[in-house]
N, C-alpha and C positions, 0 to 999 in steps of 0.2 A: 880390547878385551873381547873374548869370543865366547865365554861361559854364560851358555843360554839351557834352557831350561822352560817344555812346553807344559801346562798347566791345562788342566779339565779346560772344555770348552773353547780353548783357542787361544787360552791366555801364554804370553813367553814372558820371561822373568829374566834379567840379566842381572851381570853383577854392574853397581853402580861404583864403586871402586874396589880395590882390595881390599878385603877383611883383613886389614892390619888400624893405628892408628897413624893419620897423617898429621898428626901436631898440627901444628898452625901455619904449615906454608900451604900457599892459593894451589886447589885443584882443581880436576877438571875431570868429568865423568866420563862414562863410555858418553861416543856417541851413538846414535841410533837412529835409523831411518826409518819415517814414517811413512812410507810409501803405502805401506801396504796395510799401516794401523790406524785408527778413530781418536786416538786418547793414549795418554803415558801417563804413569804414576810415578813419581823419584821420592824412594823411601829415604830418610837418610839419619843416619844414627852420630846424636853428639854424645861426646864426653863428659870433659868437667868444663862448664864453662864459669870465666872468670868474669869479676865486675869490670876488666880492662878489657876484654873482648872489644871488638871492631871490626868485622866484616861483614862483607855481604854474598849475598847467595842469588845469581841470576838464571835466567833461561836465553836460552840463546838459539837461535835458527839460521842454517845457514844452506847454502846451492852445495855444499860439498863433504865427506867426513874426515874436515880437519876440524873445522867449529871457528870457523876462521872466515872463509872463503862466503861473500856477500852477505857477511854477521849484518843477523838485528836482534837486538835484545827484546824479549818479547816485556810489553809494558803491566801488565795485568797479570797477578799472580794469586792462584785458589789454593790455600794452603790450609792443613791442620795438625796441630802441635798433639803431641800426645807426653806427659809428664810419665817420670818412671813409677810416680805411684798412682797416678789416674789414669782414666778413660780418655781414648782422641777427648779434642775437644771440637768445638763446632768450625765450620768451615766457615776463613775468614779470607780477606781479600786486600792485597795492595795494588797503587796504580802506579807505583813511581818506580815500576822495572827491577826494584831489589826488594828480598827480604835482611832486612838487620839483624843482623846477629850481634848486639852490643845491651850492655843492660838498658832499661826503658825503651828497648828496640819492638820490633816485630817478634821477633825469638829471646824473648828474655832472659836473665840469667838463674838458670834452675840445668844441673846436673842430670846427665844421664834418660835426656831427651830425646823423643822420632818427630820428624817433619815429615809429613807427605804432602806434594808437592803434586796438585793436581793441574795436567796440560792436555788440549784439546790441540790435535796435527789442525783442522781449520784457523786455530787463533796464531798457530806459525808460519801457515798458509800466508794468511791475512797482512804479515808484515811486510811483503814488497807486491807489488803488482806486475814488477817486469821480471823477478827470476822467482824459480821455486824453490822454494826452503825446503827440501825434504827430510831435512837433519837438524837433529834437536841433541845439545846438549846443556848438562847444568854445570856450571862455575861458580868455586868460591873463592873468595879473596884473600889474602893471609889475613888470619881472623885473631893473631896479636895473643890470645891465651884461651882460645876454643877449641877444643879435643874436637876433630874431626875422626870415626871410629870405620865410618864403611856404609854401606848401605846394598837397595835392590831397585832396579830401574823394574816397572811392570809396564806392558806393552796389552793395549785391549782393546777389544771392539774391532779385531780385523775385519778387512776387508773382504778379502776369499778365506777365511775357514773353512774345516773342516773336522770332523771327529775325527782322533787319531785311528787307522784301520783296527780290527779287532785279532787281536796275534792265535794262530791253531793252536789250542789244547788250553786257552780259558775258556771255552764253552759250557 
């Protein structure tokens, strides 16, 4: 997917799936290279999620953009749930490489939820010592009765920014 989108200050915005809903079978996002970014943010938008839900939601780093090629799944994940009638909530942390998507999970079951999924390019770096991970994508699993709806991948903290030039006749 190529739908990018540059933001004040140097921020790019992609899409993280189609803006459709992907029912309950396992997807898989753009990927995106972090060559040249600090930090990625995976927005991502549930449905209805049911009490039978079951999957999981990983990060994945890999030498190439299939999401495939020298995969590691990164173990450490800095997430915040945001409910449809509250505020995010505070920034919380798993080590065991998945966020759950099933009731009593990590992503509980409450309708019409945002997870942002925050990832530093260093902690995908960090997964092999002999190849570079320069690609990061997020995977989820066939999640059994979780509305998967779309999301936005945000890319920050470049490395060479720049302000975008300033165009003749806004002066």
């Amino acid at each position: 997917m190529s739908r990018r989108f540059i933001g004040a200050g140097g921020h790019e915005v992609e899409v993280l799936f189609n803006p459709e809903s992907h029912g309950t079978a396992a997807a898989v996002s753009s990927i995106v290279n972090l060559r040249d970014w600090d930090h990625v943010t995976f927005i991502l938008q549930l449905g209805t999620v049911h009490n039978s839900s079951d999957g999981d939601i990983t990060i994945v780093g890999s030498s190439a953009n299939d999401g495939t090629t020298d995969a590691a799944v990164l173990a450490t994940i800095n997430y915040r749930i945001k409910l449809a009638t509250a505020a995010w909530g505070a920034m919380a942390q798993v080590t065991d490489s998945k966020l759950d998507l099933v009731s009593g999970g990590d992503i509980d079951v409450s309708d019409g939820q945002m997870v942002a999924i925050e990832v530093d390019a260093a902690d995908i770096k960090a997964l092999s010592s002999t190849v570079d991970l320069d690609w990061v994508c997020l995977k989820i699993s066939a999640t059994g009765q979780t509305d998967v709806w779309g999301g936005v991948i945000i890319l920050s903290r470049g490395r060479y920014t720049q302000d975008p030039p300033v165009l003749a006749g806004t002066l």
